[in-house]
C-alpha positions as CSV (number, residue, x, y, z in Angstrom):
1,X,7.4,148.4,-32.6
2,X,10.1,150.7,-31.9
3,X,9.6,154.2,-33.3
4,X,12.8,156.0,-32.7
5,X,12.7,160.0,-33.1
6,X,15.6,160.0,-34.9
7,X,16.6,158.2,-37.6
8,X,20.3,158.1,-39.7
9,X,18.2,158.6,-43.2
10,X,15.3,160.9,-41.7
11,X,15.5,163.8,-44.7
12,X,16.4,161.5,-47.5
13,X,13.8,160.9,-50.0
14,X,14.1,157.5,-52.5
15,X,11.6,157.2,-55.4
16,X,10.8,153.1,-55.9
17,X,10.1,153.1,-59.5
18,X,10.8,149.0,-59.7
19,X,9.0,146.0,-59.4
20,X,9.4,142.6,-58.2
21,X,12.4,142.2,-55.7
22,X,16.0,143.3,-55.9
23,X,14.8,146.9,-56.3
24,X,11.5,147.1,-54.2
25,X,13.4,145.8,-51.4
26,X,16.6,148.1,-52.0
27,X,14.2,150.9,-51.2
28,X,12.4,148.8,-48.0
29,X,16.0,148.6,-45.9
30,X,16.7,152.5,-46.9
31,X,12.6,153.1,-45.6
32,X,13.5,151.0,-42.8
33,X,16.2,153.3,-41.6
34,X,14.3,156.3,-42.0
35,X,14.3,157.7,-45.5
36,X,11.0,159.0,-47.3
37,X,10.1,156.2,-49.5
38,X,7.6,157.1,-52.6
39,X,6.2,153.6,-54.3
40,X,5.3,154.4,-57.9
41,X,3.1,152.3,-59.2
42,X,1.3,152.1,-62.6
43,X,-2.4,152.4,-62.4
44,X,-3.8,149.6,-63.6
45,X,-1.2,147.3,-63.2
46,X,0.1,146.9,-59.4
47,X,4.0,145.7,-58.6
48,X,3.1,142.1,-59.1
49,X,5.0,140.9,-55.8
50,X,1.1,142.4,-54.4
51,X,-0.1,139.0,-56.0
52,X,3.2,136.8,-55.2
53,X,2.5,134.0,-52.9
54,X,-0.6,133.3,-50.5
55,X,-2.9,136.3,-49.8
56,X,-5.2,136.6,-46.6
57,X,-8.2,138.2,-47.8
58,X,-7.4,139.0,-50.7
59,X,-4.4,141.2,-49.4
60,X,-1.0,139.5,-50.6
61,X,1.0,139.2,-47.7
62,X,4.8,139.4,-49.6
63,X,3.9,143.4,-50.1
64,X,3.1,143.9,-46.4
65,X,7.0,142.7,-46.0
66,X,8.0,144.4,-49.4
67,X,5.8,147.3,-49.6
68,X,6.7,148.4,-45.5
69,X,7.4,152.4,-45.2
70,X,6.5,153.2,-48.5
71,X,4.0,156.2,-49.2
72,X,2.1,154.6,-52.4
73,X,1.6,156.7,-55.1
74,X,-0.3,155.6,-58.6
75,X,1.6,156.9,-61.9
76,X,1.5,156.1,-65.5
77,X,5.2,156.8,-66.3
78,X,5.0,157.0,-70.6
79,X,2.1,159.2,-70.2
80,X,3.1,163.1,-70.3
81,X,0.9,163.9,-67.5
82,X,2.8,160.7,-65.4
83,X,6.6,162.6,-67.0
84,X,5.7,165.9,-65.9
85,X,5.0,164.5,-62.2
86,X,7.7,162.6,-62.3
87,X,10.3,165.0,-62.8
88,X,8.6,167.6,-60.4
89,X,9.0,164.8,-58.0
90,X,12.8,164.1,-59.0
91,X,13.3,167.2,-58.5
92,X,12.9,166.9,-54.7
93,X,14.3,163.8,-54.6
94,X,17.7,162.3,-53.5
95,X,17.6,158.4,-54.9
96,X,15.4,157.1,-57.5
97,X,15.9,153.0,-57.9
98,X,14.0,151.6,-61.5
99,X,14.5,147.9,-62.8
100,X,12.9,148.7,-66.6
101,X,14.9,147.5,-69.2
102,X,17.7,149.5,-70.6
103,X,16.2,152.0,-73.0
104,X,12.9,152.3,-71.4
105,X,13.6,155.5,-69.0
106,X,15.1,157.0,-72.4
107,X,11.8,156.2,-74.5
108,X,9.9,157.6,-72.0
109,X,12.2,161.2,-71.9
110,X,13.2,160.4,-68.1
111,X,16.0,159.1,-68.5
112,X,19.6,160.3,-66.7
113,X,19.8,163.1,-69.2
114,X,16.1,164.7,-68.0
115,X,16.7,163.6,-64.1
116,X,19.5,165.3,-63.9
117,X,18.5,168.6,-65.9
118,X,16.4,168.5,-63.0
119,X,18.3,167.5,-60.2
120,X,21.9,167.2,-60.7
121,X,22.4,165.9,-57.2
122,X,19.9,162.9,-58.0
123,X,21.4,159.5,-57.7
124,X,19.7,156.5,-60.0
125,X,20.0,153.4,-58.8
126,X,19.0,151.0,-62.2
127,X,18.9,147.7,-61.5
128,X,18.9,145.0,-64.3
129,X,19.3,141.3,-65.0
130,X,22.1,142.0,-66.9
131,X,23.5,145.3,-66.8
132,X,22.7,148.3,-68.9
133,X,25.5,147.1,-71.2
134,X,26.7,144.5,-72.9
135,X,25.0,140.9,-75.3
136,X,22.6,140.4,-72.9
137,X,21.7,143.7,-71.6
138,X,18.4,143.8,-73.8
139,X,17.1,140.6,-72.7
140,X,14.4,140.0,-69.4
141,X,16.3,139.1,-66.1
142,X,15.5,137.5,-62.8
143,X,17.2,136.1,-60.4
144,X,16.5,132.9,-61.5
145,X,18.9,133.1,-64.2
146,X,21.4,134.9,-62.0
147,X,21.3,131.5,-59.7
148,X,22.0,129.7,-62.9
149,X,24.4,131.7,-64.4
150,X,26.6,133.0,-61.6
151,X,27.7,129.0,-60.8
152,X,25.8,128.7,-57.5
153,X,23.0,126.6,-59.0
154,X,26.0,124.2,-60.8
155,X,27.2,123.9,-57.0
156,X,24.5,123.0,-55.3
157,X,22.8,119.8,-54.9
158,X,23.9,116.2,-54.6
159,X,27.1,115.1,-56.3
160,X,24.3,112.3,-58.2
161,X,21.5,114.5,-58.3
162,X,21.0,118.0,-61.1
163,X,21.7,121.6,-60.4
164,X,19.6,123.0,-58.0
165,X,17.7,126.3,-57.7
166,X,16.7,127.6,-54.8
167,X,13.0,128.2,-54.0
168,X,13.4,132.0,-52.9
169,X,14.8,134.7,-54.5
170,X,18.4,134.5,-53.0
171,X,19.8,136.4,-56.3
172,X,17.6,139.2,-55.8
173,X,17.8,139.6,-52.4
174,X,21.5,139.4,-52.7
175,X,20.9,142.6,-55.5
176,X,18.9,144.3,-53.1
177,X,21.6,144.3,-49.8
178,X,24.4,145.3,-52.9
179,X,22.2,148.2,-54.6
180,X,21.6,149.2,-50.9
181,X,25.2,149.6,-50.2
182,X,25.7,151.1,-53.9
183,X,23.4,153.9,-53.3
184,X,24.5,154.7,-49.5
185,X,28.2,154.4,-51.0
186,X,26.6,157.1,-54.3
187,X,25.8,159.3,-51.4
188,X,28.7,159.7,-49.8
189,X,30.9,160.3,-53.0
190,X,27.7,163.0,-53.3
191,X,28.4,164.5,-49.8
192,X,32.3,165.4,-51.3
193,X,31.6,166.6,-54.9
194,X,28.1,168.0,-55.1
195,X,27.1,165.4,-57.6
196,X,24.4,162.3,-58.1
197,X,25.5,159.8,-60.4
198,X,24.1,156.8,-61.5
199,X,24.5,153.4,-60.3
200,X,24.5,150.3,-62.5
201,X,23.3,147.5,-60.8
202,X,23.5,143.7,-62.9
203,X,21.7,141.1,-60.6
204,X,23.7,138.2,-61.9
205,X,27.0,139.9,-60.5
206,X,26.7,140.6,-56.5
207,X,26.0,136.6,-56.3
208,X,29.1,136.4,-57.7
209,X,30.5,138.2,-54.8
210,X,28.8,135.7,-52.1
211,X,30.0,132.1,-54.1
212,X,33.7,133.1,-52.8
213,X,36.8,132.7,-54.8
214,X,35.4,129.9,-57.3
215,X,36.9,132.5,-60.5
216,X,40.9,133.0,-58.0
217,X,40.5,128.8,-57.9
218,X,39.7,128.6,-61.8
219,X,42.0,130.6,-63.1
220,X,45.0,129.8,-60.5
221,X,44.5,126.1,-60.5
222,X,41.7,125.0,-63.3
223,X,39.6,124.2,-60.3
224,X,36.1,123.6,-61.0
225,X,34.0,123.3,-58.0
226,X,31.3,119.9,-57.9
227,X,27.8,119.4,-56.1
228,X,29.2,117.9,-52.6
229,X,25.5,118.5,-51.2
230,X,25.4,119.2,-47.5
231,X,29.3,118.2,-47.8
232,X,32.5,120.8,-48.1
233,X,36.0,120.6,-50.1
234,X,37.0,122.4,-47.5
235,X,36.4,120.9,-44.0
236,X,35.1,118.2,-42.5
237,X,33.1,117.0,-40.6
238,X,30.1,119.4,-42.2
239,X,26.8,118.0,-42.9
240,X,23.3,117.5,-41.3
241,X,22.4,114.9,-39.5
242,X,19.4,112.9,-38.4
243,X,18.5,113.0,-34.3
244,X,17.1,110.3,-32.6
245,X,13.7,111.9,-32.0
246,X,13.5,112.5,-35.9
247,X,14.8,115.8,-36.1
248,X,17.8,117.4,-38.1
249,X,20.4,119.2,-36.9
250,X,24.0,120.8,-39.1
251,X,27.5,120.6,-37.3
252,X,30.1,122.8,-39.2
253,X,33.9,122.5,-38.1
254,X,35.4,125.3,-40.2
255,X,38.0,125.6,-37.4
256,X,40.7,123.0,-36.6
257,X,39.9,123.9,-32.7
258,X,35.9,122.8,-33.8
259,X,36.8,119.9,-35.3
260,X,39.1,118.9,-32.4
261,X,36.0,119.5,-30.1
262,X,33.4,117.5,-31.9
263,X,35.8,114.5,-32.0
264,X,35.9,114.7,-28.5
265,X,32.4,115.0,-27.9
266,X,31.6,112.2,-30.3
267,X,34.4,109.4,-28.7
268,X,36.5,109.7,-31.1
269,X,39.5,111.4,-30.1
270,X,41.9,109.2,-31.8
271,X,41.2,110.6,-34.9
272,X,42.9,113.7,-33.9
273,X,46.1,112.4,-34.0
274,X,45.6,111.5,-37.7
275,X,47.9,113.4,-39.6
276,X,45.4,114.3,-42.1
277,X,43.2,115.8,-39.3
278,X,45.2,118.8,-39.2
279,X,43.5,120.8,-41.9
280,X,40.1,121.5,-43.1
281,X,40.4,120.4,-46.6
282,X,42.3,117.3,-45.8
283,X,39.9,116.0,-43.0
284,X,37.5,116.6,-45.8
285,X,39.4,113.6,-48.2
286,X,38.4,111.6,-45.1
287,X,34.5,112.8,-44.8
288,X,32.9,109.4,-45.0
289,X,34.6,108.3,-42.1
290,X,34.0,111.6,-40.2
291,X,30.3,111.5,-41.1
292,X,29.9,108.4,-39.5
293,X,31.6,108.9,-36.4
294,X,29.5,112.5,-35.6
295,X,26.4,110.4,-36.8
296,X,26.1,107.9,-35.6
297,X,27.1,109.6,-32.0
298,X,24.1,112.5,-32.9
299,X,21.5,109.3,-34.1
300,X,21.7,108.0,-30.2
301,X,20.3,111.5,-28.7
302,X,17.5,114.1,-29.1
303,X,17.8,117.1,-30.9
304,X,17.8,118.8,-27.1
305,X,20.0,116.4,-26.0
306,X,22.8,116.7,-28.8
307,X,22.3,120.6,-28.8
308,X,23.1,121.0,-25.6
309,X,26.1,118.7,-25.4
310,X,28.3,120.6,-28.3
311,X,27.5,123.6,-26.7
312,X,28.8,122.4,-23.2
313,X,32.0,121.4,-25.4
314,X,31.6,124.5,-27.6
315,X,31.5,123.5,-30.2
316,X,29.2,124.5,-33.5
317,X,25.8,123.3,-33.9
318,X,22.4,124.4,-34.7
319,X,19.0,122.9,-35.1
320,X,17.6,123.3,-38.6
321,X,14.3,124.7,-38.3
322,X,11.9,125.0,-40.5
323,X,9.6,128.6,-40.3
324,X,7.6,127.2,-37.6
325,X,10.4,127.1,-35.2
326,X,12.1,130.0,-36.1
327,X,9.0,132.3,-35.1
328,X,9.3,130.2,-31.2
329,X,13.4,130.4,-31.2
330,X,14.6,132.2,-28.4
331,X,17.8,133.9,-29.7
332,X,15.8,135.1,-32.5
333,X,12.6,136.4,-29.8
334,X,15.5,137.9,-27.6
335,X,16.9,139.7,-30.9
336,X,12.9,141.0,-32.0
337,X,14.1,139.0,-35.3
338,X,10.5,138.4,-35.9
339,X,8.7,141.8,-34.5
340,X,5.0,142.6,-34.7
341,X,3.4,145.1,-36.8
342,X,0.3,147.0,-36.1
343,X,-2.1,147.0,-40.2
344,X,-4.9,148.6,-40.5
345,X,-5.9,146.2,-42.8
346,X,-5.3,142.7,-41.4
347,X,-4.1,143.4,-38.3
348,X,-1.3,142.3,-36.0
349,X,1.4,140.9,-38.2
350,X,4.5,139.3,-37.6
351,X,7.0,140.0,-40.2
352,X,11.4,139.7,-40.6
353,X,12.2,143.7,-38.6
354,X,15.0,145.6,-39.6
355,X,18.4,144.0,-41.1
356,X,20.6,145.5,-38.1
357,X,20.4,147.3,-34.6
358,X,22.4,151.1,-34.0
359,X,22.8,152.1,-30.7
360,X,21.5,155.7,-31.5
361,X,19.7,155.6,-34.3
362,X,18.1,152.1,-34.7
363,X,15.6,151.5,-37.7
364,X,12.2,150.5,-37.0
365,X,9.0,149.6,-38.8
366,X,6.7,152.4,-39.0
367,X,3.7,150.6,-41.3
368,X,3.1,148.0,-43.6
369,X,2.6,147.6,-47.0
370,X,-0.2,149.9,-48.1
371,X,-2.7,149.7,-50.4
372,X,-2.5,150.3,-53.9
373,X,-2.2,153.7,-55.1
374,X,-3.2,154.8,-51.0
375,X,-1.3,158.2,-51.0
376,X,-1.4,159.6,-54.3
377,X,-3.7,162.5,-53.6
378,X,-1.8,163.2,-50.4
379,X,1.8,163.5,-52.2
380,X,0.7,165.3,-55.1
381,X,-1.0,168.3,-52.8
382,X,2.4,168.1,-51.0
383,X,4.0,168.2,-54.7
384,X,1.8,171.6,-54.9
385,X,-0.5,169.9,-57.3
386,X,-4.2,171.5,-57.3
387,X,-7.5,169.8,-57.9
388,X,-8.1,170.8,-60.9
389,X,-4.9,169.4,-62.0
390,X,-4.9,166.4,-60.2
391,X,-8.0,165.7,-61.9
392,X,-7.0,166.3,-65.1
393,X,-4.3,163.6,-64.7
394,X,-6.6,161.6,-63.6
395,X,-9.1,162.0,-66.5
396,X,-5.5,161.3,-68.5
397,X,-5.3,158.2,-67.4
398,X,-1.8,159.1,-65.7
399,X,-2.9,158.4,-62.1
């Protein structure tokens, strides 16, 4: 685990109000690059991604990933003792991310109005299903419904077969990179005027972002993109295909010098002089006869075997690998994609490490997700809190 002794966040401090993903993990890539991350948590009722997905021990594993570099502090946030914490705590703090529904910060009296009485440098990151705005504004939101809405559900799939969702949350992951980038980008204007602001964060928008000009397409030309399954519109050949030892591997030819290649490599280099065969989203009117050609060529040889051979030619392949081979793949072992983590709790772990490498100040994983409510006493004696009074809160019900 690489512990560097300086960090490009070290000084910044980000209060993780939110639950669940897009949120949570906003704060986890700003902890993994050095800033002070607070996890506030109600008492009796633990971010539920603690209790997402299999658990060893009776530990969920998703938190060690979600909950990594986060101090954990317990707080009841409508109760006046959890306010009055709060807002000492805002006071000190640089980003504070929340995911409640619109209104909720307000009822409580921490709201923008009270956060930035008390810090007027604070930014708040406020990341919603829908926006703190608008029809749907008031309703719940996942990133389910972002998948769905956004188009990229309608899009994916077979042409025969129904929208499909995927089974990870790709919306709110998507969220978390943008409200990431919105609070670095909050910063900066910060750095020139003195001021936080507030950041408005709709999870069924960044995904928007990602599908690619679908809206330009629409409103340019009435294009409305179908379910072409592994297949594209816009070049061919792209698919997956089946390897003689029962494996599966995806060729993609997004460039004419790729698709020149692979024709090559295949035997058929006649095709190449098809006048059709000189742009992606013609070659794609002739997929059925391009798919045949690169499969039945790949169904004669190993996954090894085929691999190797478009590399020799250069061109793009890559074995599709299930989670089992990615934790043995060398590119991602020479990368420390997959790095280990030293937990008190369960041990070594291997876990996804930071999104990117800096040459000077790299990111690194300093802990794991900790247990539930593990440094509230410590942060509220750093907060100046005494015994008496943390007691009191406790006897409150607020911790």
């Amino acid at each position: 685990m690489n512990t560097p002794t300086t960090t490009p966040l070290a000084g910044l401090r980000v209060l993780d109000l939110a639950t669940l993903f897009a949120g949570p993990l906003a704060a986890t890539m700003l902890g993994d690059f050095g800033a002070e991350v607070i996890k506030i948590e109600h008492p009796r009722q633990p971010d539920p991604s603690r209790g997402h997905g299999p658990a060893k021990d009776g530990i969920g594993l998703w938190w060690k990933l979600l909950g990594r570099n986060k101090r954990n502090l317990t707080l009841d946030l409508s109760s006046p003792g959890g306010r009055d914490v709060l807002l000492k705590l805002a006071a000190e703090t640089d980003v504070v991310i929340e995911n409640f529904r619109p209104g909720t910060l307000e009822r409580w009296s921490i709201g923008p109005a009270e956060l930035h009485a008390v810090n007027p440098r604070l930014v708040l990151a406020r990341v919603t299903g829908f926006g703190q705005f608008g029809p749907y504004s008031h309703r719940p939101g996942f990133g389910t419904l972002a998948e769905a809405m956004s188009g990229f559900a309608a899009i994916t799939g077979e042409p025969d077969g129904p929208p499909t969702l995927p089974p990870f949350g790709l919306a709110d992951s998507i969220a978390a990179l943008a409200t990431a980038y919105a609070v670095m980008t909050a910063l900066a204007g910060r750095d020139r005027t003195g001021q936080g602001q507030i950041v408005d964060m709709a999870i069924i928008e960044p995904i928007l972002t990602v599908l690619g000009p679908q809206p330009l397409w629409y409103d340019q030309l009435g294009y409305v993109q179908e379910r072409t399954g592994n297949r594209s519109r816009n070049n061919a050949p792209r698919n997956t295909y089946r390897t003689s030892d029962g494996h599966w591997v995806a060729v993609s030819t997004s460039a004419q010098s790729i698709a020149e290649r692979v024709m090559r490599l295949v035997g058929r280099p006649e095709l190449i002089d098809e006048p059709w065969f000189a742009a992606g989203t013609t070659r794609a009117e002739h997929t059925e006869e391009l798919d045949e050609a690169v499969g039945n060529w790949i169904a004669r040889h190993t996954r090894e075997d085929a691999v190797a051979a478009f590399e020799k030619a250069e061109a793009a392949i890559a074995p599709i690998h299930d989670v089992r081979d990615v934790m043995e793949d060398p590119q991602y072992r020479a990368l420390d994609s997959i790095t280990e983590v030293d937990d008190p709790e369960l041990g070594p772990l291997r876990m996804q490490n930071v999104l990117f490498r800096l040459s000077e100040t790299p990111g690194s994983i300093r802990w794991a997700g900790r247990p539930h409510g593990a440094d509230t006493e410590e942060i509220l004696d750093e907060l100046g809190l005494s015994a008496h009074q943390i007691a009191a809160l406790r006897s409150e019900g607020a911790l």
